[in-house]
C-alpha positions as CSV (number, residue, x, y, z in Angstrom):
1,X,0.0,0.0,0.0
2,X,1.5,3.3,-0.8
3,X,1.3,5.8,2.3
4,X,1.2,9.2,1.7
5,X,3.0,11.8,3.5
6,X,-0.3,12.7,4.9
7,X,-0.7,9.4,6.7
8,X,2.8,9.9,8.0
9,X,2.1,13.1,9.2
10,X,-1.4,13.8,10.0
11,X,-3.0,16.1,12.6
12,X,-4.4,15.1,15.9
13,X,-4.6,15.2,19.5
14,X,-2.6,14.0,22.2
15,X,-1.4,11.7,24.1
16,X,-0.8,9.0,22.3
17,X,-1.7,8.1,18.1
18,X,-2.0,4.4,18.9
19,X,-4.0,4.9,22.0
20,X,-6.4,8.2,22.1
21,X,-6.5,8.9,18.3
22,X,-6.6,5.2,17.1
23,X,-9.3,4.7,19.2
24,X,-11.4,7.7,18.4
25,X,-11.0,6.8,14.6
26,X,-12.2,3.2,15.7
27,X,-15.7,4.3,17.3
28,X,-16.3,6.6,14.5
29,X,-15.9,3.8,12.1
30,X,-18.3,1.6,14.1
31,X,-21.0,4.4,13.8
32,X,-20.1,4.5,9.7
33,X,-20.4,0.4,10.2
34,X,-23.6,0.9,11.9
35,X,-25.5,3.2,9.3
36,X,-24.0,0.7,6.6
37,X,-26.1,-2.5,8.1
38,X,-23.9,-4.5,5.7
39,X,-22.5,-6.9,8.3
40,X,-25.2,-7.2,10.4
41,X,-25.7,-10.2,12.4
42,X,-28.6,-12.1,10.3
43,X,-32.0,-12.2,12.8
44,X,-30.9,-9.4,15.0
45,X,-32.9,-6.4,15.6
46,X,-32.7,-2.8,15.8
47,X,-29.6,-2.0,17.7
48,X,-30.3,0.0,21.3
49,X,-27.4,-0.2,23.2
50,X,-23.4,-0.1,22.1
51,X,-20.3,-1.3,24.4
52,X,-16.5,-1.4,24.3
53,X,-14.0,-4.1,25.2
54,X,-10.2,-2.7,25.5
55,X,-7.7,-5.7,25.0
56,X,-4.1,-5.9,25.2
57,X,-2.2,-2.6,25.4
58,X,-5.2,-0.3,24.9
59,X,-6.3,-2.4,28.4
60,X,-3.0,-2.1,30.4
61,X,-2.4,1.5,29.8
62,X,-5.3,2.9,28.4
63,X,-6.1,4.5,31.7
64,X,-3.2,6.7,31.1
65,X,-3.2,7.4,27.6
66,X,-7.6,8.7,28.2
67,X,-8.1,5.4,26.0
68,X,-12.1,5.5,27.4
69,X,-12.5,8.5,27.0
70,X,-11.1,8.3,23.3
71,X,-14.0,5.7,22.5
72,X,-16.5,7.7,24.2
73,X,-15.5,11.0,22.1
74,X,-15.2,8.9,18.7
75,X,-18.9,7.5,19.3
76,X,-19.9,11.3,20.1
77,X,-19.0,11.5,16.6
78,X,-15.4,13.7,16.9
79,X,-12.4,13.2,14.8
80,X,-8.9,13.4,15.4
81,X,-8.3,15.5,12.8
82,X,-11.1,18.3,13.5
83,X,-11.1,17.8,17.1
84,X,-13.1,20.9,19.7
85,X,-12.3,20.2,22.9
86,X,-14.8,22.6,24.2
87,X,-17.4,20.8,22.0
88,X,-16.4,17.6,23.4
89,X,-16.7,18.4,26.8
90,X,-20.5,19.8,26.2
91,X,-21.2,16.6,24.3
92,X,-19.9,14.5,27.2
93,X,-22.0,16.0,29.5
94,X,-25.1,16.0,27.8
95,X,-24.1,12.4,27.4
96,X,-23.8,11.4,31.1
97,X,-26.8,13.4,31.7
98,X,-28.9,11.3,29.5
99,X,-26.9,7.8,29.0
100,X,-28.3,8.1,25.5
101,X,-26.2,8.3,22.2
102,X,-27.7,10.4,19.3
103,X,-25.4,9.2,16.4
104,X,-26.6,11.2,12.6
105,X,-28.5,8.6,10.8
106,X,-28.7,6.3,13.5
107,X,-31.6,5.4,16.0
108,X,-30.8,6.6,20.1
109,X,-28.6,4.2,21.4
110,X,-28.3,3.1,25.5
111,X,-24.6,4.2,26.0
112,X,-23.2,4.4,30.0
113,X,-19.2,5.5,29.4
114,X,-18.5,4.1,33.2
115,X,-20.1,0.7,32.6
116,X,-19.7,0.0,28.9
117,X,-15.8,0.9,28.0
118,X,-14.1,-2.5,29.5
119,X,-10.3,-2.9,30.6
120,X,-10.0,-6.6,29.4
121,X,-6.6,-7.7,31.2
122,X,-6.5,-11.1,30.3
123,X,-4.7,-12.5,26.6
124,X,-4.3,-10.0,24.0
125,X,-5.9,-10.9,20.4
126,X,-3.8,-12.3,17.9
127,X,-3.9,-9.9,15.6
128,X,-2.1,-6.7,17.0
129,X,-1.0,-5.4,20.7
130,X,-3.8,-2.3,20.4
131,X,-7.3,-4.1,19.9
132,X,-10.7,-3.2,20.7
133,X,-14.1,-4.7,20.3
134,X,-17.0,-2.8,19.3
135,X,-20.2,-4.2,19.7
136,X,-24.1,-3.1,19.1
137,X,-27.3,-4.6,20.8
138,X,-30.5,-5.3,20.6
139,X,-33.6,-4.9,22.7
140,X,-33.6,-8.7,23.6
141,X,-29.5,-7.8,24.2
142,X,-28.6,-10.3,21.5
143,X,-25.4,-9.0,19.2
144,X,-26.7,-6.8,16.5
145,X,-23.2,-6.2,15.4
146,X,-19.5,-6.6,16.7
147,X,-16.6,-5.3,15.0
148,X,-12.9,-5.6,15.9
149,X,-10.4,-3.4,15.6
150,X,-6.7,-2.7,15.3
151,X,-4.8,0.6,16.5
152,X,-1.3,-0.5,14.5
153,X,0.7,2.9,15.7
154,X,0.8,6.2,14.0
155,X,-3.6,6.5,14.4
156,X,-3.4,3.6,11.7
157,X,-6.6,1.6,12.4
158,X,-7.6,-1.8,10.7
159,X,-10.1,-4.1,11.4
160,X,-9.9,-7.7,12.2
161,X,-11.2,-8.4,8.6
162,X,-8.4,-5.9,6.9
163,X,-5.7,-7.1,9.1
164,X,-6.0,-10.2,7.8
165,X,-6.9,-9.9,4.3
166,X,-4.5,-7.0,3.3
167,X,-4.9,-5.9,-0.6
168,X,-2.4,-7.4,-2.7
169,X,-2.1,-4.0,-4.6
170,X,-2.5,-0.7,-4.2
171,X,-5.6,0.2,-5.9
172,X,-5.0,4.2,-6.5
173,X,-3.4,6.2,-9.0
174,X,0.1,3.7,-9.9
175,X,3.2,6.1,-8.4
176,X,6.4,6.7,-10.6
177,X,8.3,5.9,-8.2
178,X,7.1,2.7,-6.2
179,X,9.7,2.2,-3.7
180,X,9.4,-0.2,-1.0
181,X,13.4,-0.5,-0.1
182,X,16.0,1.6,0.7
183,X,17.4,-0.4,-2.1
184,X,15.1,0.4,-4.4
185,X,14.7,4.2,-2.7
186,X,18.4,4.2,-4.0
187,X,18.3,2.8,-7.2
188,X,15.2,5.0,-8.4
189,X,17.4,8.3,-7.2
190,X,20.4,7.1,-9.5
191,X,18.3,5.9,-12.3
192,X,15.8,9.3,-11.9
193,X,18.6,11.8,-11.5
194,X,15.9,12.8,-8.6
195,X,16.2,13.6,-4.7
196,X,14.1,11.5,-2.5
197,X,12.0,14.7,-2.1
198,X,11.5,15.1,-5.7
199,X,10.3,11.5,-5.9
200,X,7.9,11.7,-2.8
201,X,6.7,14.6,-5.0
202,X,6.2,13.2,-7.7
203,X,4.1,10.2,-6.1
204,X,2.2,12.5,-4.1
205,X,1.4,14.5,-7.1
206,X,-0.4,11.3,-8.7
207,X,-2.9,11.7,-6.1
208,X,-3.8,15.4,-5.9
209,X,-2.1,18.7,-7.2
210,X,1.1,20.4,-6.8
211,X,-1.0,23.6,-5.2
212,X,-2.7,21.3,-2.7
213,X,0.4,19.1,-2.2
214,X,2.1,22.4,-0.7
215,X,-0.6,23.8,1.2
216,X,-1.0,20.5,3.1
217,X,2.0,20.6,3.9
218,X,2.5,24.1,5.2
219,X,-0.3,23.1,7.4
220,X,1.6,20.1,8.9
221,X,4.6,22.7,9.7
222,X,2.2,25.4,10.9
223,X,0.3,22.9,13.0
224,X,4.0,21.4,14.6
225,X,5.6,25.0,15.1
226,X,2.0,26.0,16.7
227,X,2.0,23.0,19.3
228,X,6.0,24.0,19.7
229,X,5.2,27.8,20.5
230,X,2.6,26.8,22.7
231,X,4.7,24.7,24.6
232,X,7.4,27.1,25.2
233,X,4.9,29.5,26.7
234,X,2.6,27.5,29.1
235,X,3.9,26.0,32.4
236,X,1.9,24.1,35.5
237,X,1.8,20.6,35.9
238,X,0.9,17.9,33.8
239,X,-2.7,15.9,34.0
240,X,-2.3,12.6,34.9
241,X,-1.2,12.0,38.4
242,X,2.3,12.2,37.9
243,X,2.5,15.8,39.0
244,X,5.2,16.3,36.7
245,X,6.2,20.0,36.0
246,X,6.1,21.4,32.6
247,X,10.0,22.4,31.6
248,X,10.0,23.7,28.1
249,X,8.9,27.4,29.3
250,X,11.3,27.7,31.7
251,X,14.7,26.2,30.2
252,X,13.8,28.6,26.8
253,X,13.5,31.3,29.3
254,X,17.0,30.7,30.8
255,X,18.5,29.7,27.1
256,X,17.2,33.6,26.2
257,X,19.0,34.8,28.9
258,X,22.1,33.2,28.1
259,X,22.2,34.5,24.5
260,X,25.2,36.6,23.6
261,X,27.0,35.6,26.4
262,X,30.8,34.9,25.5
263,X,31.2,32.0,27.7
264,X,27.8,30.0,26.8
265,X,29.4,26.6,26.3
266,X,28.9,25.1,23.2
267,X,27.0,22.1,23.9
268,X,24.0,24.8,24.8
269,X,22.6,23.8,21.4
270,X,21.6,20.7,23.0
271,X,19.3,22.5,25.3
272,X,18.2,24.5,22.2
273,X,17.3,21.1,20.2
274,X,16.2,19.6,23.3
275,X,14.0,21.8,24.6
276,X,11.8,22.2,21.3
277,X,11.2,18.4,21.5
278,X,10.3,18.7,25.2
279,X,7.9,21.9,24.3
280,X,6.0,19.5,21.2
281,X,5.8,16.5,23.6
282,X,4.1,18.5,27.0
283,X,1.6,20.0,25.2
284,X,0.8,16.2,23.4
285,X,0.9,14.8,27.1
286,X,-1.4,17.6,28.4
287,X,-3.8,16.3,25.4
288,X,-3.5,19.2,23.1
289,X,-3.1,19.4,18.9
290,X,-0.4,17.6,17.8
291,X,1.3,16.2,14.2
292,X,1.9,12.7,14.2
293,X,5.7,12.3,13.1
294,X,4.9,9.1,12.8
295,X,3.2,9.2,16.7
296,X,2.3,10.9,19.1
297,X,4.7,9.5,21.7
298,X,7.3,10.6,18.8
299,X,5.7,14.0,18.1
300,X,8.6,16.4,19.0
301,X,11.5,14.8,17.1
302,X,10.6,15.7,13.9
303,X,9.6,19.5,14.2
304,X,12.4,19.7,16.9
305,X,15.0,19.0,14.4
306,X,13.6,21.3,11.9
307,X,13.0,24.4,14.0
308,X,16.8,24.1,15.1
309,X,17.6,24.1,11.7
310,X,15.6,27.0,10.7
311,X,16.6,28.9,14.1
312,X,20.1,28.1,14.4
313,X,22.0,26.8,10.8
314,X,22.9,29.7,8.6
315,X,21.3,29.6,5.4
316,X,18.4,27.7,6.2
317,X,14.7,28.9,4.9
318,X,11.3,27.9,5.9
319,X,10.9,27.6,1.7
320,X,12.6,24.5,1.9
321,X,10.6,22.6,4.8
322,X,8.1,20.8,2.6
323,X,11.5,19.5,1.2
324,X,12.5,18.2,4.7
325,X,9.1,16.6,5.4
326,X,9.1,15.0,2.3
327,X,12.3,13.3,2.6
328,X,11.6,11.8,6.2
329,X,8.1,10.5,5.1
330,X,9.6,8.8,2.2
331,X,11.5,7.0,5.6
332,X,8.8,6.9,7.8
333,X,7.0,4.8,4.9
334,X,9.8,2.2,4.4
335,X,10.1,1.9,8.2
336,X,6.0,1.5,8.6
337,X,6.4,-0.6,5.3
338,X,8.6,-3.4,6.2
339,X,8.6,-3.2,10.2
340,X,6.4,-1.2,12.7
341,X,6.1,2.0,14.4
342,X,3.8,0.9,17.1
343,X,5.4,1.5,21.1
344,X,3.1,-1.8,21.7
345,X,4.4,-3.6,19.1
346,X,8.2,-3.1,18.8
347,X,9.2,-0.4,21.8
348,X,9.9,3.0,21.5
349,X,12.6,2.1,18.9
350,X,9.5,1.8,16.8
351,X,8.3,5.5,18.1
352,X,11.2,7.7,18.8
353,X,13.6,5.7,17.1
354,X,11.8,5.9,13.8
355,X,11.2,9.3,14.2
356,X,15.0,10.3,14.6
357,X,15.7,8.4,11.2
358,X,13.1,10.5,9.5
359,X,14.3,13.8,10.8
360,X,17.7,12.7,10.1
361,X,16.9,12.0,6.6
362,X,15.1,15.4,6.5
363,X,17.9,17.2,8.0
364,X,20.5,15.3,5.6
365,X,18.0,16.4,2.6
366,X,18.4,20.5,3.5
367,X,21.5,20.2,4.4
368,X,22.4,19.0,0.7
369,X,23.0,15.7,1.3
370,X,23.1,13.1,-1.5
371,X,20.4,10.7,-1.5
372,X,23.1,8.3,-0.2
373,X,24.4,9.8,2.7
374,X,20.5,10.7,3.1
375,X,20.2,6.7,3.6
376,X,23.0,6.7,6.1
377,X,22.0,9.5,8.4
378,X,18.5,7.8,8.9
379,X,20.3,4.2,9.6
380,X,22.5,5.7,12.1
381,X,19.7,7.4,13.7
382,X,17.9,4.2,13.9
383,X,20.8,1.8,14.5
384,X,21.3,3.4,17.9
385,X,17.6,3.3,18.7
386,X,17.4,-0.6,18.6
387,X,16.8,-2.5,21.4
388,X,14.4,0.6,23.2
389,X,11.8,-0.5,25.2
390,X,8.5,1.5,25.6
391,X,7.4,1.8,29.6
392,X,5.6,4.7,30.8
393,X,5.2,5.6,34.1
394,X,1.6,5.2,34.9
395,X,1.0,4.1,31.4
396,X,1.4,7.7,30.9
397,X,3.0,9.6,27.7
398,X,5.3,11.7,30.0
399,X,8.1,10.2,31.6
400,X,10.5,8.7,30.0
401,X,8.4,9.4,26.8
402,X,9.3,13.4,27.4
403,X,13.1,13.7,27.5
404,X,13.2,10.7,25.2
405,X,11.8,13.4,22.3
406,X,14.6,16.0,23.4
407,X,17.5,12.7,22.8
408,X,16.0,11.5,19.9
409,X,16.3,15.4,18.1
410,X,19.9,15.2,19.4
411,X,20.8,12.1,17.7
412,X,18.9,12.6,14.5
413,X,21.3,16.2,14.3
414,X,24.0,13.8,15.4
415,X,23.5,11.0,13.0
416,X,22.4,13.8,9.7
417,X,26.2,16.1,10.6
418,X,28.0,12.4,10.8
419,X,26.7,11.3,7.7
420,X,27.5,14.5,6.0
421,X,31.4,14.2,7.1
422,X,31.4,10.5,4.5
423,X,30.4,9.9,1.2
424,X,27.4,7.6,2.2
425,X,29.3,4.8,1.6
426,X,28.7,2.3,5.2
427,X,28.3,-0.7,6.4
428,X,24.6,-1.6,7.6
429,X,22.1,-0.3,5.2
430,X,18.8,1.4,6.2
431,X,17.0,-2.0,5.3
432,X,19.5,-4.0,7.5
433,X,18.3,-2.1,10.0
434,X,14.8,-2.0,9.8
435,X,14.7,-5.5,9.3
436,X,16.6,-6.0,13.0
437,X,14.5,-3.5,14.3
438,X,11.6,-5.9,13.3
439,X,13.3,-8.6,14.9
440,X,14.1,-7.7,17.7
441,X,10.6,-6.5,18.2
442,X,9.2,-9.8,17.7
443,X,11.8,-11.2,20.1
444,X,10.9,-8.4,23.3
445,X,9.6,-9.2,26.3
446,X,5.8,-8.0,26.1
447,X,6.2,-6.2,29.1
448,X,8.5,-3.9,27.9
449,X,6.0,-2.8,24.8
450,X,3.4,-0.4,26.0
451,X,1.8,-2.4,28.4
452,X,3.1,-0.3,31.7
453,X,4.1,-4.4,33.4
454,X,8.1,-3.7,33.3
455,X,11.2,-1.4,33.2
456,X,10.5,2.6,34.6
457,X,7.2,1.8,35.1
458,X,7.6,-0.9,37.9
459,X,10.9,0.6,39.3
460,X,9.2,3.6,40.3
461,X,7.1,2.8,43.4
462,X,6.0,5.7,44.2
463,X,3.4,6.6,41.5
């Protein structure tokens, strides 16, 4: 299936892709299954009353990530994408006032958020970590309909059905430039005379128009700086009972006054680059608009490496971001593609890891890399990802999830100036690496993948 840079990098809300906007999309689908009748249990009745059942993941730290309350808002009818929180919280009342669900197109359905969202804690489906069972009644509470569904990372959602019978092509608009490889990402560059960007351009252009290509993705960048800028500014504590402290607004206060001093030590950039991660990643874990790059858990590496660039690397231009965001989709895809970039699935090396090879690419790319040291700068990033396990405190996107955004810019800088310095000549290639990355996510303890049983989350006692 060819991904577009739109489901790379699509807007949402926080804290967590896999876990509050996967979900949302879920129960929205259900209502769109619900109007369509077309898998219908044969005899039932009207449907009268909905429920949800939470496996896996989505059970063990859905708590944390406002997984219930994700369902609830998706079968208010709310999107990720167009998401009001004030809306949502009228909605939510009216709802617990009246128990009652008043879906367009749909009859009044019996809907009681504290009784009918249930943790299940006991063996995840087979399918996927993130699953969740939808189901409809009827008045003689006989199954009207019952849907399952898969949150695969990134606010990705399949059901059981397309899970397991995926398409064996893709049936849009045929790309120019169908790469599903480093390999062939490589190949295509040296045949084409084209830049990964160019290519990702050129594929993207099959499916809408240059004009609209661009403003989408001036909206991506306007949404990320947004979420950045609001970070930077807002302090307090974080929701969750952690009662962690926001940072980002007062280390950029102290980096201000630091500027122009003669004896700021160099490795001050690192506060710089870190601090715009930490900025993107409080506002996701306080729930507010975020970009997917590819998750939520990941959302500040991304715009984190591209605001140092723009703020603090002569030359740069903001002309040239749709360049840089191209280039690390193109990544994002092939990691997605061929391995995961699902916390519950493979770690965080699936998460943060992932998105450090993208903004290393995209970095790389502006920077005037070739498209081979391009491929090297993203399998450095990743390489020294591998192995990361995901464990929130508390099931929580904040700590390590947090600082892990502010390491992850660092490196992908790191790995993009590294690359720069050879001739993208090396020896593990960007497939080699994604292919161990899929490995060893097959081979990790469960505990350590989203499911809040292992690591941090267990060797902290007190929360």
């Amino acid at each position: 299936m060819y991904l577009s840079v739109f489901d790379i990098f699509k807007v949402g809300v926080g804290p967590s892709s896999s876990h509050t906007m996967g979900p949302m999309v879920a129960a929205a689908r259900f209502l769109e299954a619900l109007r369509d009748g077309a898998d219908v249990i044969p005899g039932a009745g009207a449907p009268v009353r909905v429920a949800c059942r939470l496996h896996g993941s989505l059970a063990f730290t859905g708590k944390g990530h406002a997984t219930d309350q994700a369902v609830v808002n998706g079968l208010l009818g709310f999107t990720p994408d167009a998401f009001d929180a004030e809306e949502a919280a009228a909605a939510n009342t009216a709802l617990r006032d009246s128990g009652v669900l008043r879906p367009d197109g749909l009859p009044e359905l019996r809907f009681d958020p504290d009784r009918d969202v249930i943790f299940d804690y006991g063996d995840p489906l087979p399918g996927h970590a993130n699953a969740m069972t939808l189901t409809s009644y009827d008045a003689r509470d006989a199954e009207h309909l019952r849907v399952v569904y898969y949150s695969v990372g990134g606010g990705f959602v399949l059901t059981e059905h397309e899970l397991n019978n995926p398409p064996t092509n893709d049936t849009g608009a045929v790309v120019p430039y169908p790469f599903k490889t480093a390999a062939q990402m490589l190949e295509m560059s040296a045949a084409s005379g084209l830049t990964i960007a160019e290519m990702k351009r050129k594929n993207e252009c099959t499916r809408m128009d240059e004009a609209a290509l661009d403003q989408g993705l001036a909206r991506i960048w306007q949404v990320m700086r947004a979420c950045m800028d609001r970070g930077l500014a807002t302090g307090g504590t974080l929701p969750g009972g952690l009662s962690l402290r926001r940072r980002a607004e007062a280390i950029r206060a102290h980096l201000e006054e630091e500027r122009g001093r003669n004896l700021t030590a160099p490795h001050t950039i690192n506060d710089w680059i870190s601090v715009y991660a930490i900025a993107v990643n409080e506002e996701n874990a306080a729930g507010g608009q975020v970009v997917t790059a590819p998750t939520n858990g990941a959302a500040g590496v991304v715009p984190a490496t591209i605001r140092y660039w723009l703020d603090h690397v002569p030359g740069a231009s903001e002309a040239r971001v749709a360049e840089f965001l191209l280039t690390a989709a193109a990544v994002g895809g092939l990691i997605k593609t061929n391995a995961s970039i699902s916390g519950a699935e493979v770690g965080c090396q699936g998460e943060v890891g992932s998105a450090a090879a993208m903004a290393a690419a995209g970095l790389c790319a502006v920077l005037g890399g070739s498209t081979e040291q391009i491929e090297n700068a993203a399998e450095i990033a990743l390489e020294h990802h591998l192995g990361m396990t995901c464990d929130p405190i508390k099931g929580l996107v904040q700590a390590p999830c947090i600082e892990r955004n502010g390491l992850g810019a660092i490196k992908a800088v790191s790995a993009a100036s590294l690359s720069l310095r050879g001739d993208g000549k090396h020896l593990v290639s960007l497939d080699n690496c994604i292919e161990t990355m899929r490995q060893t996510g097959l081979d990790m303890n469960t505990k350590y993948k989203e499911t809040s049983l292992g690591g941090l989350a267990v060797n902290v006692p007190e929360c």
